[in-house]
Backbone as numpy.savetxt, mean C-alpha at the origin, in Angstrom:
# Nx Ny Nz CAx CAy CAz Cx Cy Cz
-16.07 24.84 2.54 -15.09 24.15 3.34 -14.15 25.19 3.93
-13.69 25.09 5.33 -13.60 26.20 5.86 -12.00 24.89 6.33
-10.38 25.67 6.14 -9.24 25.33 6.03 -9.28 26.02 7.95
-8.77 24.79 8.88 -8.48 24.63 10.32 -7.01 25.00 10.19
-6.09 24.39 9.53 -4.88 24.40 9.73 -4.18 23.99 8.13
-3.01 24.41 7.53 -3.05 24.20 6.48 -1.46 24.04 6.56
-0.77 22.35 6.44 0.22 22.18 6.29 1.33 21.89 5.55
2.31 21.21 5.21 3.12 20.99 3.72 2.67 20.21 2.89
2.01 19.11 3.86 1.69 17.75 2.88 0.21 17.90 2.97
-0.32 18.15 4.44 -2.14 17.83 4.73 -2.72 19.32 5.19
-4.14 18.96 5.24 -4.46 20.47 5.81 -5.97 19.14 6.50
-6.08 20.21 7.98 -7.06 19.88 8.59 -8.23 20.92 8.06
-9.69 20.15 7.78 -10.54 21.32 7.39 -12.03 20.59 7.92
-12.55 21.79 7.98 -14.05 21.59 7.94 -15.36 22.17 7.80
-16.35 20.53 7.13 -17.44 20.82 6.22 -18.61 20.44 7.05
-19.71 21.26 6.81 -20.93 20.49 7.37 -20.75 20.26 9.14
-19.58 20.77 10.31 -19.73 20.89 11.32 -18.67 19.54 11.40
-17.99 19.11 10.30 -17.08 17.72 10.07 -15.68 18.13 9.74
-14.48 18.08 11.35 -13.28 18.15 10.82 -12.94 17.02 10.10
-11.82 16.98 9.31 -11.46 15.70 8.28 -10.03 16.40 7.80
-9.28 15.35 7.99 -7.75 15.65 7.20 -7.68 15.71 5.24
-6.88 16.64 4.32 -7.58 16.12 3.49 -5.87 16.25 2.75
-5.34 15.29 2.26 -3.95 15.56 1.30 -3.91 16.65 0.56
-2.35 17.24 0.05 -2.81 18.70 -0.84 -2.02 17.70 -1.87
-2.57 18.38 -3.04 -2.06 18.22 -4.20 -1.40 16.35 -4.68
-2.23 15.68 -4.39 -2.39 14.29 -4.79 -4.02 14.10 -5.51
-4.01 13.05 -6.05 -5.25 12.72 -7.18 -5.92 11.30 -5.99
-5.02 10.73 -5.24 -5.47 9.60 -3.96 -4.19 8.19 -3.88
-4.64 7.61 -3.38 -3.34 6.24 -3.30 -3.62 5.19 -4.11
-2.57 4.63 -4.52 -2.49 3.30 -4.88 -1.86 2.28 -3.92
-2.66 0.88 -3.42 -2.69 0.08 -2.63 -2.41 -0.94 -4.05
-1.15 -1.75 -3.87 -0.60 -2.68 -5.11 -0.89 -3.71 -4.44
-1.29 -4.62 -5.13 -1.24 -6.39 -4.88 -1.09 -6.87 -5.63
0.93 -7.13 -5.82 1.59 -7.49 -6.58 2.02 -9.49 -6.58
1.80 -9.90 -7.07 2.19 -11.57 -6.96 2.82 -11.76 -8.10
4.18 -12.75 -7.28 5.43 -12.58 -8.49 4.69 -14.18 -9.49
5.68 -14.65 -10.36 5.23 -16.14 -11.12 5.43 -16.96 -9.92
6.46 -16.86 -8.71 6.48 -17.90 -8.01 5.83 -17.80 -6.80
4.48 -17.38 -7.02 3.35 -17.43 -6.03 4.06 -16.67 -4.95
4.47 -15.59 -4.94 4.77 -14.64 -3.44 4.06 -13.65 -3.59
3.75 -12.66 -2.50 3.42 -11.54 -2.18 4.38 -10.72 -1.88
4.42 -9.53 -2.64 4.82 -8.33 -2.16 4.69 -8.15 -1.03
5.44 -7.62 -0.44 4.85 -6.81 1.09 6.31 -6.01 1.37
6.02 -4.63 1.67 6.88 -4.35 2.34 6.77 -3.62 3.79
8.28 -3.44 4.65 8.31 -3.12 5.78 9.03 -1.51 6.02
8.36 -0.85 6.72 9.14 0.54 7.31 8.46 0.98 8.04
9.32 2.24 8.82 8.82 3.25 10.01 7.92 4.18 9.42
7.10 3.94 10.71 5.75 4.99 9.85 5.33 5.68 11.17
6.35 7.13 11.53 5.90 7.62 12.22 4.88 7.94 13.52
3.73 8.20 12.59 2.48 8.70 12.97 1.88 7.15 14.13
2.88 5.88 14.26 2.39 5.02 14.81 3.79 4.49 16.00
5.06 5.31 15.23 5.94 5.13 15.99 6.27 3.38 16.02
6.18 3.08 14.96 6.60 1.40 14.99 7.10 1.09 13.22
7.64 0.45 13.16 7.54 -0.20 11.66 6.21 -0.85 11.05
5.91 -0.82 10.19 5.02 -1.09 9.71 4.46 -2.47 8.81
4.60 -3.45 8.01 4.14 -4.32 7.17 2.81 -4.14 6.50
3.22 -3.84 4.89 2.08 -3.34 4.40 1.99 -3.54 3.20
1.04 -3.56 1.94 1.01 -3.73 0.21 2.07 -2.28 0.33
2.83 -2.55 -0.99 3.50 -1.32 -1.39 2.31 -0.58 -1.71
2.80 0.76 -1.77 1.56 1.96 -1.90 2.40 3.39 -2.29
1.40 4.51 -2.70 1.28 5.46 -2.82 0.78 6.38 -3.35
1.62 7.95 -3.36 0.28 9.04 -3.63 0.23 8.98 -5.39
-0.97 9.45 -6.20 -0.50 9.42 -7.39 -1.01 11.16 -7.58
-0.50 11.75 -8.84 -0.27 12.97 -8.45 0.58 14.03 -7.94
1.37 13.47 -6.67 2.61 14.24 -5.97 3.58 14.74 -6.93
4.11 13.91 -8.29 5.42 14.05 -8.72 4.87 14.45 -10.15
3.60 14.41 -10.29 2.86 15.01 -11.89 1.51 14.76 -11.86
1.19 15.83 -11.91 -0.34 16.25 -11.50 -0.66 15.04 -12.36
-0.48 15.24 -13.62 -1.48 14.39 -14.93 -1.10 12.74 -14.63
-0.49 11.99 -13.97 -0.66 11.05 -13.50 -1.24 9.69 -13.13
-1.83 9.03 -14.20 -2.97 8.43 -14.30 -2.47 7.34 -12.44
-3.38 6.74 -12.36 -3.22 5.54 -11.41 -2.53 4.51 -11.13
-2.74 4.00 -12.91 -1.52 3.03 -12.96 -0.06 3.15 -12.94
0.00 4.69 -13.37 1.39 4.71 -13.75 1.81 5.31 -12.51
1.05 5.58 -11.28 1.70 5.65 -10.23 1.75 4.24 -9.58
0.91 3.38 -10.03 1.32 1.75 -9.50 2.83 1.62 -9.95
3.10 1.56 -11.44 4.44 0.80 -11.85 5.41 1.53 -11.57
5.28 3.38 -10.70 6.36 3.86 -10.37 6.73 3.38 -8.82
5.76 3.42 -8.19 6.01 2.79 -6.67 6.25 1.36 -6.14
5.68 0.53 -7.38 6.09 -0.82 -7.13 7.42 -1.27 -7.70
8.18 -0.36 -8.58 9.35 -0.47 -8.68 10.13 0.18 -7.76
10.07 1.23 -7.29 10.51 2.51 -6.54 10.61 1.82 -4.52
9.45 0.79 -4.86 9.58 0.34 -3.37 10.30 -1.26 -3.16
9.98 -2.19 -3.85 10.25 -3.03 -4.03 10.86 -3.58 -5.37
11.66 -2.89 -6.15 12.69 -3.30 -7.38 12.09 -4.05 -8.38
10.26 -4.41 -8.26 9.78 -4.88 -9.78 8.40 -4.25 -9.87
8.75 -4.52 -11.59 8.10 -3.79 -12.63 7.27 -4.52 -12.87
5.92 -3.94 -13.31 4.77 -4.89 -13.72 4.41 -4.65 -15.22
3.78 -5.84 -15.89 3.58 -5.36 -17.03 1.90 -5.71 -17.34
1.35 -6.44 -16.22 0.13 -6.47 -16.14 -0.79 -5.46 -14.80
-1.06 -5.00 -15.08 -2.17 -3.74 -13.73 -3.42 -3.93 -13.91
-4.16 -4.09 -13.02 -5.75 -4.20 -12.78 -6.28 -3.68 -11.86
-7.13 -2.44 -11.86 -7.63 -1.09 -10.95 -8.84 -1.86 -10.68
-8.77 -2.56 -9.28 -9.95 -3.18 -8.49 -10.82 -2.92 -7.91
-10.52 -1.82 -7.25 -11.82 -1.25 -5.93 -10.86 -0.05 -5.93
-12.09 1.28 -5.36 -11.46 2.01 -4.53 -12.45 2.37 -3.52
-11.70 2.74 -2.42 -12.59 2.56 -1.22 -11.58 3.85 -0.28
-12.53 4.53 0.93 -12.18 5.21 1.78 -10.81 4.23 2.54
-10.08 5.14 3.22 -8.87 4.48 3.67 -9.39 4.62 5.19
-10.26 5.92 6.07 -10.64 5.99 7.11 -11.70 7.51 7.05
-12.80 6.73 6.34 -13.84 7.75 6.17 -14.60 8.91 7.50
-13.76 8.51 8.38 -14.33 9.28 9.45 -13.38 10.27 9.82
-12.31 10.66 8.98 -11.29 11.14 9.73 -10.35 11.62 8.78
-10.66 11.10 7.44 -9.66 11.66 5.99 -10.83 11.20 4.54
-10.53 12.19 3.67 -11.10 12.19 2.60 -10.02 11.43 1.37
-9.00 11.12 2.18 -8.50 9.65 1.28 -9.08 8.66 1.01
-8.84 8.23 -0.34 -9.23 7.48 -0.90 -8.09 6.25 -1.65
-8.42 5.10 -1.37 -7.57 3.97 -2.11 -7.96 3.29 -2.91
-7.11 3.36 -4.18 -7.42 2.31 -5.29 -6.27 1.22 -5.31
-7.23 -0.32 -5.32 -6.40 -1.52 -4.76 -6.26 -2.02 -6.72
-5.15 -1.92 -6.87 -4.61 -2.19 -7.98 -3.80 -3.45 -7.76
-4.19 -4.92 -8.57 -3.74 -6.44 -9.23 -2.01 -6.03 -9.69
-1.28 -6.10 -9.40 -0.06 -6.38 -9.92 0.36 -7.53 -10.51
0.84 -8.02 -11.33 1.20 -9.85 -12.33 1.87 -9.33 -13.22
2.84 -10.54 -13.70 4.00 -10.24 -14.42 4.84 -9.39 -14.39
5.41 -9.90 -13.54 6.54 -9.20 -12.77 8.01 -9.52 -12.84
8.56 -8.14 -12.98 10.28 -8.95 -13.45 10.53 -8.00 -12.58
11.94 -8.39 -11.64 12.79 -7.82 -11.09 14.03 -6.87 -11.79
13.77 -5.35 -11.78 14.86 -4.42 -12.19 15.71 -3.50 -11.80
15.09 -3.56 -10.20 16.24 -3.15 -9.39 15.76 -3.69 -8.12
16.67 -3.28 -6.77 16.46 -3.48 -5.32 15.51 -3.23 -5.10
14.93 -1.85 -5.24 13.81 -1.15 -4.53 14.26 -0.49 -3.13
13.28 -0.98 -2.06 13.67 0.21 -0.80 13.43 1.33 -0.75
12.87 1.72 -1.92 12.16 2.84 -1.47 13.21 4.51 -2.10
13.08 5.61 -1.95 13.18 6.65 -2.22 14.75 6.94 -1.25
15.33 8.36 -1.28 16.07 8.95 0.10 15.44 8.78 1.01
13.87 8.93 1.41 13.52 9.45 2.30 12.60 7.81 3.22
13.04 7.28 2.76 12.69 5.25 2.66 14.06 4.91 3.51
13.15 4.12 4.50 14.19 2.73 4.47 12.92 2.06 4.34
12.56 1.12 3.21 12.18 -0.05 3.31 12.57 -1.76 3.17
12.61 -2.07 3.82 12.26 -3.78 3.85 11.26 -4.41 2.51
11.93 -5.12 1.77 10.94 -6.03 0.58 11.12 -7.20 1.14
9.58 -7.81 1.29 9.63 -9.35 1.95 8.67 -9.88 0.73
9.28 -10.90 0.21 8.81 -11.64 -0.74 7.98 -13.32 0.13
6.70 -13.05 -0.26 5.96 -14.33 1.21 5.38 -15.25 -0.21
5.41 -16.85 0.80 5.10 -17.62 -0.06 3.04 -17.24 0.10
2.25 -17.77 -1.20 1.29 -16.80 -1.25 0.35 -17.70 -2.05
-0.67 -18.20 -1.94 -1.64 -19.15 -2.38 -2.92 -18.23 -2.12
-3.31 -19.00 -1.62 -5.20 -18.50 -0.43 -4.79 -18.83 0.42
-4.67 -17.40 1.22 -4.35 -17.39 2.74 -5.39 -17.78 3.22
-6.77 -18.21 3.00 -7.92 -18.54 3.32 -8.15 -19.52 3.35
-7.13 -20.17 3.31 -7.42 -21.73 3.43 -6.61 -22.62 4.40
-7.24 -23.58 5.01 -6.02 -24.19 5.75 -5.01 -25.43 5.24
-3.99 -24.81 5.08 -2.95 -26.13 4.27 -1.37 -25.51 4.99
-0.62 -26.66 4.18 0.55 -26.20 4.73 1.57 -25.21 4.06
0.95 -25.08 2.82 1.65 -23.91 2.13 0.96 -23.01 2.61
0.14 -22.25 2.90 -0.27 -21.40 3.39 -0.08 -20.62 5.11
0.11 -21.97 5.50 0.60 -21.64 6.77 1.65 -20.77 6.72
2.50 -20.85 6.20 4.25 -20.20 5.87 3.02 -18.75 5.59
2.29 -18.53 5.18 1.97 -16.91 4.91 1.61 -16.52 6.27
0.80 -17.00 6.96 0.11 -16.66 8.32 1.31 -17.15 9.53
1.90 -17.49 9.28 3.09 -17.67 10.36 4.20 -16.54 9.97
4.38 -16.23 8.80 5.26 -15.02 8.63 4.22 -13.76 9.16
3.11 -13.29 9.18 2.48 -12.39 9.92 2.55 -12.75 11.30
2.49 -13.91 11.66 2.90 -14.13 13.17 3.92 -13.74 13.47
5.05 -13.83 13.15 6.51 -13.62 13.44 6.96 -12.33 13.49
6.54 -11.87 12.30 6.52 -10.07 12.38 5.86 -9.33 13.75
4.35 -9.87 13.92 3.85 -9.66 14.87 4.42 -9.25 15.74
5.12 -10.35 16.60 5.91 -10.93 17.52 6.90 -10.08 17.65
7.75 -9.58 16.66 9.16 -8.57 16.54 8.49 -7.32 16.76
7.51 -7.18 17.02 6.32 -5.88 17.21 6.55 -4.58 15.91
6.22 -5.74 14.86 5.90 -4.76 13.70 4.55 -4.74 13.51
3.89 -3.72 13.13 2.54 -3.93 12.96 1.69 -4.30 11.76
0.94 -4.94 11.35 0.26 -5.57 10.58 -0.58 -5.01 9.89
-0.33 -4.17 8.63 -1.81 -3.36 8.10 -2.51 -3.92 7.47
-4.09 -3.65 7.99 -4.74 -4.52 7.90 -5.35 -4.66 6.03
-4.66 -3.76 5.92 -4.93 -3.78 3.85 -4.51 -4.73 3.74
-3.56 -5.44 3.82 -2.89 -6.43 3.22 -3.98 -7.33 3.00
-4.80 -7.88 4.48 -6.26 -8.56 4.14 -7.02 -8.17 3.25
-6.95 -7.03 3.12 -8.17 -6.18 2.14 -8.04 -6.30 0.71
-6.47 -6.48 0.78 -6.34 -6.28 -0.69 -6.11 -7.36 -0.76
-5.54 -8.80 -0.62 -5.76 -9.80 -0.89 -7.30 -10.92 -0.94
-8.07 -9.91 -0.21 -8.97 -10.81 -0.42 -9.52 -9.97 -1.48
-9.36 -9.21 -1.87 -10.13 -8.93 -3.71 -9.95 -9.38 -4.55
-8.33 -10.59 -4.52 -8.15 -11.26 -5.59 -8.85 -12.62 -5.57
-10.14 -13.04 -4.88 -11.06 -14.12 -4.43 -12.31 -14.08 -4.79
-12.42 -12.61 -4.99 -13.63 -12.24 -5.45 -14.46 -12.71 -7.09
């Protein structure tokens, strides 16, 4: 593997005639799909640069960055507190899957969040502004009227031209499976 450019956080490189972005010093992400007792979804909102818009997305992050030895989960219960102010006491490591296999050697593990208590605000780090939106949360896959309130709050966001990541589908529909 032959290093193109080598930066603070990423380095561009390439293998086999294949540029690909690749993170330094992370183990990969955690993608949370957290649901409180009163049937909501996690989700939170912030600026995400690289798209120049705010974002709407599962809380997430790197595991690794802040201690190499780092298992997965325990970067779930640091970021799902760290972003959105609750703690889980149940975790379930679901899938992991490429995040954009044509273009990064990231990788995401979609981790079950349940039982959940609120222990602080959240919002995220210094380097955070995030938004915690707590959505009412059934099977978005179905048509009813509690559910609507989930797919009309993605409408609305929409609309305020935040953008919609499309994990949120991804990782909610693993809890169907």
């Amino acid at each position: 593997m032959k290093t193109l450019y080598d930066g603070k956080y990423l380095s561009l490189v390439s293998r086999n005639d294949w540029e690909f972005s690749t993170r330094k010093n992370v183990k990969g992400v955690v993608e949370i799909v957290a649901i409180t007792d009163d049937d909501e979804l996690l989700l939170v909102e912030q600026w995400r640069e690289p798209v120049q818009s705010r974002v709407l997305e599962l809380p997430a992050g790197l595991v690794g960055d802040i201690d190499k030895d780092e298992s997965f989960e325990e970067a779930a219960k640091r970021e799902l507190i760290e972003e959105t102010g609750y703690k889980a006491f149940d975790l379930f490591c679901i899938l992991s899957s490429p995040a954009s296999a044509g273009v990064s050697d990231e990788i995401l593990t979609y981790i079950i969040a349940s039982d959940l208590e609120k222990v602080s605000e959240g919002g995220g780090d210094n380097s955070e502004d995030i938004i915690v939106h707590k959505v009412p949360f059934k099977n978005p896959f179905t048509i009813d009227a509690e559910n609507k309130k989930f797919r009309d709050f993605l409408k609305k966001k929409s609309k305020e031209g935040v953008l919609i990541d499309s994990r949120i589908l991804s990782g909610i529909a693993l809890l169907f499976l």
